[in-house]
N, C-alpha and C positions, 0 to 999 in steps of 0.2 A: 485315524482312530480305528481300533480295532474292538466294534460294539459287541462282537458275539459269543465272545468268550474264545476266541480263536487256542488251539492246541498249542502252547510258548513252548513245545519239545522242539517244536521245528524252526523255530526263532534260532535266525544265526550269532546273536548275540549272546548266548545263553554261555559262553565262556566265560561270560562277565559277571564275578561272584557279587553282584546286587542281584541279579537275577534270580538265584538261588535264597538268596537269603528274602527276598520279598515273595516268592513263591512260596518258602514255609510260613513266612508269618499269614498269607491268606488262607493257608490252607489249616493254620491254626486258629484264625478268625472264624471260618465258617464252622470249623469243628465245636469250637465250644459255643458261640450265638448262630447256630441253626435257624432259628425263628428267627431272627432279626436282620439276619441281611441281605440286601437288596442287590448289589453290585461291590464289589472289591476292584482299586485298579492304581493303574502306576499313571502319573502328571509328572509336568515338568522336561528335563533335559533327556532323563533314561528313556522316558516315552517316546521322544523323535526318532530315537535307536541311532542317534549320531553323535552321539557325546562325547568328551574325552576323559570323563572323571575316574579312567584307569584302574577302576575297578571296587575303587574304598570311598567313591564320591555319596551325596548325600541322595537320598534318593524321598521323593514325595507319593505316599501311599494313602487314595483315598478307601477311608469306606463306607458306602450309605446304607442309612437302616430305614426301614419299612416305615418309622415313626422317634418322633423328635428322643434323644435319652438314652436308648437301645446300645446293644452291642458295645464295643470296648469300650474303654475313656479317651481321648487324647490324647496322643504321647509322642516324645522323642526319645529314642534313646537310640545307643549305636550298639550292636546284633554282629558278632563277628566281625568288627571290625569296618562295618557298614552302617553308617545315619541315618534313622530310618525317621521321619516326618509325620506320623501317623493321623490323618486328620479323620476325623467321622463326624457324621453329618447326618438327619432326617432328609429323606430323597426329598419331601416338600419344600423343606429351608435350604437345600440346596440349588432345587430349581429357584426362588426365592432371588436368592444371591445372582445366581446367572442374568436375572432380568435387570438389575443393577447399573447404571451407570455411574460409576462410581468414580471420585479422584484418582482410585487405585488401579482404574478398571485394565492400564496398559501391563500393567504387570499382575493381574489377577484373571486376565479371557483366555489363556493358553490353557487352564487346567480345566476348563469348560470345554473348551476345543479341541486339546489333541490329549488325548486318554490310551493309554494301553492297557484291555481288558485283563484280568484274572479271574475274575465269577463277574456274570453278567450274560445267566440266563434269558431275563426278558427284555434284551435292548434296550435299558435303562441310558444305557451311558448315551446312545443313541438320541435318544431323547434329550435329555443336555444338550447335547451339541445343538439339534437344532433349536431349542429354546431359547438357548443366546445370542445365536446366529438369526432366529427371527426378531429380537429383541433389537438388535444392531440397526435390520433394517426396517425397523419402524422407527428410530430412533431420529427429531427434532436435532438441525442442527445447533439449535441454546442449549441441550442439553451434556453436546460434550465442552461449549463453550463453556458452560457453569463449572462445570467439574474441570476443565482447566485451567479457570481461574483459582480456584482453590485450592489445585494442588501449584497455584502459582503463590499465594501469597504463601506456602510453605517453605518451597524453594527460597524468595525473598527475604524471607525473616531467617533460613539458616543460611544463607550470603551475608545476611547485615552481620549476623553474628559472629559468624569464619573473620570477618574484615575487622572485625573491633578487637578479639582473641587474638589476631596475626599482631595487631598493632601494641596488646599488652603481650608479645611476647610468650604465648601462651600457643604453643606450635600443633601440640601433639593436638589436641581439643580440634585448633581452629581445624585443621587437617580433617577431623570428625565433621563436623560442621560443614565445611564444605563438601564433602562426600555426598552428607546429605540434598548441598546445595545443587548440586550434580544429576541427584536422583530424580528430585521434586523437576527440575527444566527438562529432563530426557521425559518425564511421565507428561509434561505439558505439551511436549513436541510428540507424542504417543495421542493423545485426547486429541487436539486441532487437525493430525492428520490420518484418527481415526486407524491408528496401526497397535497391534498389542506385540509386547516381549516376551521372551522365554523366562526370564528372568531379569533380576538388579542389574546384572554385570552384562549381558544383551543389552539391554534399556539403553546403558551409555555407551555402551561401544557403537551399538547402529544410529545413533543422534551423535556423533562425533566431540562427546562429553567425558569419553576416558582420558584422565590426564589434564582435562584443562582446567586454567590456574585461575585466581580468583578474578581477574580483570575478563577474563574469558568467558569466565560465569557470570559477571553482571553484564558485558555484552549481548548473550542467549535473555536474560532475562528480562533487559531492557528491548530489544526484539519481539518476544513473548507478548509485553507489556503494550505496546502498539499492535503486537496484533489484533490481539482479546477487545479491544477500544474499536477498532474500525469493524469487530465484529458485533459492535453494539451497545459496550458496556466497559468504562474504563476501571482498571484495577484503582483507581484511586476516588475516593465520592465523599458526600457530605455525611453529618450523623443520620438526615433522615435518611438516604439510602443505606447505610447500615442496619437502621431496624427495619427498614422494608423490606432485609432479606436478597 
């Protein structure tokens, strides 16, 4: 992560027409919300500066304002032919989020973590980083137990669902459904071993989840399923543990 606002003239990627086109849209950011913004900066794949998205891939632009509401709206649109993701954010509800453990957390701690600066005079971004990074290691191991069980019973109920859709003949859907079944086991095997992705399509490819068919998926899951139990707490309980929380 580069917290300082570093000069992107000298960036060797800058061949790369996302680079251009996220560079005016900051520099259209700060010109019209002066007062409101805190840091501008690029997450996700563009920020590692090793990506292959060839030049017209999507690209993730955060921006934080001094105070929750500020500065632009949210937006996606695509900019010359480049997807631009535009998130904003109050720095407190951002920090906020960062201390989060959350179901999502494998696929949401990368844009906490690796950030490539465009404004970010006061080390803002800096600060994020380590916030979630001290967040981690205070971090109770029930808590990513909890949050893996949760995004277990997701996984679960869109496997149930892929299997009963494959069985009515209903291809395209089940194919959906399972994707997601896909997702939800790569983010449990992410929580238990305390590792985050770059993204969806990282998630499954690094848990050896791209491609595999439905019997493969309830393998992972039924695996998941004992582990979570000998960590404490079986995915399967009575009613009063369901209102127990």
């Amino acid at each position: 992560m580069d917290g300082s606002g570093a000069d992107l003239d000298t960036d060797p990627h800058l061949g790369d027409p996302r680079w251009t086109v996220v560079g005016r849209v900051a520099e259209a950011v700060r010109r019209r919300f002066p007062a409101d913004v805190l840091a501008v900066a690029v997450h996700g794949p563009l920020a590692h500066g090793d990506d292959d998205g060839g030049g017209n891939g999507e690209v993730g632009l955060l921006v934080v304002t001094y105070r929750p509401g500020a500065g632009p709206p949210p937006a996606t649109r695509r900019v010359d032919g480049v997807l631009v993701d535009l998130t904003v954010s109050g720095a407190d509800d951002y920090l906020r989020q960062a201390r989060v453990i959350s179901p999502l957390w494998p696929l949401t701690a990368d844009r906490y973590v690796t950030t490539r600066a465009l404004h970010d005079p006061t080390g803002w971004l800096r600060t994020l980083r380590d916030e979630h990074l001290g967040r981690l290691a205070r971090a109770r191991p029930g808590e990513f137990s909890t949050a893996a069980r949760q995004a277990w019973y997701r996984g679960s109920a869109a496997h149930a669902r892929a299997a009963r859709l494959a069985e009515w003949y209903e291809t395209d859907q089940a194919l959906l459904m399972l994707g997601e079944a896909r997702l939800a086991a790569a983010t449990v095997n992410g929580l238990l071993s305390r590792t985050y992705f770059r993204d969806p399509g990282d998630a499954v490819r690094r848990t050896g989840l791209a491609g595999a068919d439905m019997t493969e998926v309830g393998a992972v899951l039924t695996r998941q399923a004992d582990e979570l139990a000998a960590r404490g707490r079986p995915v399967d309980g009575a009613v009063d543990d369901l209102l127990d929380g």
